[in-house]
C-alpha positions in Angstrom: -9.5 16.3 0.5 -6.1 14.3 0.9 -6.1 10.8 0.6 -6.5 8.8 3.8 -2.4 7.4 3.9 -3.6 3.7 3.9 -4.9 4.8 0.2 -1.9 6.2 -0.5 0.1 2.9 0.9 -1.9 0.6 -1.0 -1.0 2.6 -4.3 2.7 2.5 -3.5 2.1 -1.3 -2.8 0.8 -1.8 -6.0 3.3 0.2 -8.0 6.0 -1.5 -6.0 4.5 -5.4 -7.4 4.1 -4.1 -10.7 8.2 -3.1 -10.9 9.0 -6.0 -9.2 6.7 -8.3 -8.1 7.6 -9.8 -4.3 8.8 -13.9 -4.9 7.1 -16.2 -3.6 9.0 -18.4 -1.3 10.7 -21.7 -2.6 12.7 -24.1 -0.9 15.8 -23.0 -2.4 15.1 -19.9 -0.1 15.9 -21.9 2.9 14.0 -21.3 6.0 12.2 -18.2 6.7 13.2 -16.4 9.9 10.8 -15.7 12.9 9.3 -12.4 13.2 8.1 -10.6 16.8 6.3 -7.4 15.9 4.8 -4.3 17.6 1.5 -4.4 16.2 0.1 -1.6 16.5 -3.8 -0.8 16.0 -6.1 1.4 13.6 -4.0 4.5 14.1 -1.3 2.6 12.5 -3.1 2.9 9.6 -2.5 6.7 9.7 1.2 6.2 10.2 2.8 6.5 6.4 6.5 5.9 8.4 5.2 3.0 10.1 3.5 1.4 7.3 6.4 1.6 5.2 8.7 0.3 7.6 6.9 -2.8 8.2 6.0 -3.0 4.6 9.6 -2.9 3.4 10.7 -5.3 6.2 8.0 -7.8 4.2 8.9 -6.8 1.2 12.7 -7.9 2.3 12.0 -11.5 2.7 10.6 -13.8 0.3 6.4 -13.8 0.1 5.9 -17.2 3.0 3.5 -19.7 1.5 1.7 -19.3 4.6 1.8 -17.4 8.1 1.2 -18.7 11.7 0.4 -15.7 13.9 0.8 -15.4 18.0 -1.3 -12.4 19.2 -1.5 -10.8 22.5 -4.8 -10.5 21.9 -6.1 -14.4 22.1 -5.1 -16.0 25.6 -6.8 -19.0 25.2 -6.1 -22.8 26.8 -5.6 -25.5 25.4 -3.6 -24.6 22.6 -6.2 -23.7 19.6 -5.9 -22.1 16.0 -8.7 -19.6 14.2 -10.9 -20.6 11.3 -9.5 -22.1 8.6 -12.1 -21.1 6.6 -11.9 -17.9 3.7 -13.6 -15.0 4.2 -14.3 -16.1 8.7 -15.5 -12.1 10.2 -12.3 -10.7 11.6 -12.1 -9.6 15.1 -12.7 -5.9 15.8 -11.8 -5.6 19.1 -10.6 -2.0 19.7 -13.1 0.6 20.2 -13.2 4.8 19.9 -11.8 4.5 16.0 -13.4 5.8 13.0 -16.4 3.7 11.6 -14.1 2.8 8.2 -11.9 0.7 10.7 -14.7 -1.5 11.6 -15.7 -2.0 7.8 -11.7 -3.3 7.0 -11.8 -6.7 5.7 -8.7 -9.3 5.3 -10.6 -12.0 3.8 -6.8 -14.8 3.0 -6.9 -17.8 1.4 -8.3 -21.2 3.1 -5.5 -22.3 6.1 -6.5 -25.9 5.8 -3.2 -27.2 4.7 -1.5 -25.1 7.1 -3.5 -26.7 10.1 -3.0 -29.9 9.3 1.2 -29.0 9.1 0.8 -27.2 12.7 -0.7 -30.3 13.1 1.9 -32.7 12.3 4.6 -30.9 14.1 2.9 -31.8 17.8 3.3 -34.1 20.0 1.0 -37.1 19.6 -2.1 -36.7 21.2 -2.4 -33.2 21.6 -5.4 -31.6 20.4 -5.1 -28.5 18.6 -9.3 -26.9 18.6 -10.1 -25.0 15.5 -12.8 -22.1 16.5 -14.5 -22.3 13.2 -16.5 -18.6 13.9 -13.3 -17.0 15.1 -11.5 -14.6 12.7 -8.3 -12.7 13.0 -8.2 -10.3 15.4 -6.3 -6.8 15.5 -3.1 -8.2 16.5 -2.6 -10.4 13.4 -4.7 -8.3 11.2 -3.8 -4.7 11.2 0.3 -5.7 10.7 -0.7 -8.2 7.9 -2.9 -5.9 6.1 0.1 -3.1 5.7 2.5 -5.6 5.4 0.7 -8.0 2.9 -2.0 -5.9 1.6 -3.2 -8.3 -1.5 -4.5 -11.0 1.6 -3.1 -13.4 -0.5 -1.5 -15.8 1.7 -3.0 -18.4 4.3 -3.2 -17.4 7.7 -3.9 -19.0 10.9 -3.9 -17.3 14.5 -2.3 -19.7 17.3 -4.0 -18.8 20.6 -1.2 -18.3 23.6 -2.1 -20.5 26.0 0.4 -19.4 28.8 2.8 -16.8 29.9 5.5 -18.8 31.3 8.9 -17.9 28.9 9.8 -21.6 29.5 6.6 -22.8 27.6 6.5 -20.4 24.9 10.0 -20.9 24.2 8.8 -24.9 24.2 6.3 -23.9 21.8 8.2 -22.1 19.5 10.8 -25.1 19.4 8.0 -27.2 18.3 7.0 -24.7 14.9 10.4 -24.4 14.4 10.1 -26.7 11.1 7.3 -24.8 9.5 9.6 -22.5 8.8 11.4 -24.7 6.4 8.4 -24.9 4.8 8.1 -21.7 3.8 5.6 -20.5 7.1 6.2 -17.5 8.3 6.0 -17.5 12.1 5.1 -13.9 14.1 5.1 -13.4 17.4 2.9 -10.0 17.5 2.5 -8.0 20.8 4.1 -4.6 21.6 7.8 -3.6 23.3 5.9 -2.0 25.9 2.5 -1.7 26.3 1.6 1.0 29.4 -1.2 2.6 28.1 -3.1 3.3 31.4 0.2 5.4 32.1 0.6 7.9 29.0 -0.5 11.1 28.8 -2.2 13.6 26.4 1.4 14.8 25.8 2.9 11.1 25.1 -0.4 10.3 22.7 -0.3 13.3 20.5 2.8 14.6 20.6 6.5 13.3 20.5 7.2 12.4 24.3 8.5 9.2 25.3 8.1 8.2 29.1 11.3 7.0 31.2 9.8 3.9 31.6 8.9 3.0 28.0 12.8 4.1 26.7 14.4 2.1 30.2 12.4 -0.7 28.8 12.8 -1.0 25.0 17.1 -0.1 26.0 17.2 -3.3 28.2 15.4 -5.5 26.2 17.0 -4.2 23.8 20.4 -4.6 24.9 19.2 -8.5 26.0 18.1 -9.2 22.5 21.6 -7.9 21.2 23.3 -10.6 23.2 20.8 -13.3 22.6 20.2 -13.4 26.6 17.0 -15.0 26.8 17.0 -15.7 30.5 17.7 -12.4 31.0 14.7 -11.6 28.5 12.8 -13.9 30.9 13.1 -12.6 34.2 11.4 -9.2 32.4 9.0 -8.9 35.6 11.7 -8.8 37.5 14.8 -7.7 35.8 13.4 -4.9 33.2 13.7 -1.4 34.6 10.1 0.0 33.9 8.4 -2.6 35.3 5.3 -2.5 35.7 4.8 0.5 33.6 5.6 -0.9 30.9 3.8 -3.9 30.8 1.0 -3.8 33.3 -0.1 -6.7 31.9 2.4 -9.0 29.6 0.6 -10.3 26.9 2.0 -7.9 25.0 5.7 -8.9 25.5 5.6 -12.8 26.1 4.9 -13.9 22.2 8.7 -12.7 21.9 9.2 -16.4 23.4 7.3 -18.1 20.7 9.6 -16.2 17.9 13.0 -16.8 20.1 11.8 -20.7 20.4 10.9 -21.0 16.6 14.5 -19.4 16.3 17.1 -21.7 14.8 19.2 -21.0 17.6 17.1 -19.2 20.5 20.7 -17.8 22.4 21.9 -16.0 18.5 21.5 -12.2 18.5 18.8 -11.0 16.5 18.2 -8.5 13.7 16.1 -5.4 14.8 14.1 -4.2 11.7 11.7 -1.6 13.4 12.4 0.4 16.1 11.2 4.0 17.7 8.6 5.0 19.3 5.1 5.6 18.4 2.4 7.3 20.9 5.2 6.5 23.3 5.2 3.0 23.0 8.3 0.8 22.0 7.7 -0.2 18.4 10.8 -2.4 18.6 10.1 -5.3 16.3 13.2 -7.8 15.2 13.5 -11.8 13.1 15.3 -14.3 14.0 17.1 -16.8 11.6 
């Protein structure tokens, strides 16, 4: 029986570190960038192309001493962070997969020094609510675990507490200086996001709908030119709409990496892009 390809990406993983073991970061480094990636779910796991790609892309950037993680998957106001605690359940909240996906553990470091640094950098007197039971949940997860397989760094999930571009870009601005601290900050979502509109074709086969390419090629485009008004007028602007998003929690943590940005307007880097199930896999950082 061949190897399931997460098996075989954890062995290339670990011959990789013991070549040349990944550096942690140091402040001589100066500051990491922001990272917005597709995320993904278990079937990225399956996905040897994918998994090296965002792999590699990790494997570019010196190991962060930490990582603060946005995912479309936790709406939640006020503005609150996961457990801080080692080995918290994660969150499994997919459903359909093969039973080994439900038995995947992350189990990272402690994040209490991490929560008290998101701490520091708010504005007095804003409360930041630890949910002491809640874990990680697929959208920080499943990247991490292909991209960081030994789960040793800290992480922390940052609910989104809003969809307004103006506010997430707000928020960014205000993690901005974890960064020089060696936190890596990820905005994690998808470029486009229509499942209720793919097909059996698009699923399992290599078809990419009109709306999904129209999308990622103007957002695209946007990123290229650092327009992020343009980027935030997506509901109105982006051809596609509202295909491919039908719901947008899957493209507004893209404001939380452009606000942690040094300079929000700068064009970014694209590191992943194609197509997978016909979904955008666009992912990009930003210095």
């Amino acid at each position: 029986m061949a190897a399931h390809p997460f098996s075989t990406h954890l062995q290339r993983h670990a011959q990789l570190e013991a070549v040349a073991p990944q550096q942690v970061w140091t402040p001589e480094d100066g500051a990491l960038p922001s990272l917005y990636l597709s995320h993904g779910a278990p079937p990225t796991f399956e996905d040897a192309a994918w998994m090296t790609e965002l792999h590699t892309w990790a494997r570019s950037l010196p190991k962060p001493r930490a990582i603060l993680i946005v995912s479309a998957h936790w709406e939640s106001a006020p503005l609150s962070i996961s457990s801080t605690q080692a080995g918290t359940e994660l969150v499994y909240d997919f459903g359909g997969f093969a039973p080994v996906y439900y038995r995947m553990r992350y189990d990272t470091p402690p994040a209490t020094d991490l929560a008290r640094l998101v701490m520091s950098v708010l504005p007095d007197g804003e409360e930041l609510h630890e949910h002491r039971s809640r874990g990680l949940d697929h959208g920080a997860w499943v990247p991490l675990k292909v991209m960081y397989p030994d789960a040793d760094v800290p992480v922390l999930q940052l609910s989104m507490p809003t969809h307004d571009a103006s506010m997430l870009l707000d928020l960014g601005r205000r993690l901005r200086t974890l960064r020089e601290h060696g936190v890596l900050v990820i905005g994690s979502g998808f470029m486009t996001h229509g499942l209720p509109f793919l097909t059996r074709e698009m699923f399992t086969g290599n078809v990419v709908p009109e709306w999904s390419r129209d999308f990622d090629a103007w957002a695209a485009d946007a990123l290229s030119r650092g327009d992020v008004d343009e980027l935030a007028r997506f509901r109105s602007a982006a051809p596609g709409m509202p295909y491919a998003h039908p719901t947008v929690e899957h493209f507004t943590p893209l404001f939380v990496t452009l606000g942690a940005a040094s300079d929000p307007e700068a064009p970014v880097a694209t590191a992943i892009n194609g197509y997978s199930m016909g979904l955008s896999k666009r992912s990009f950082q930003a210095a």
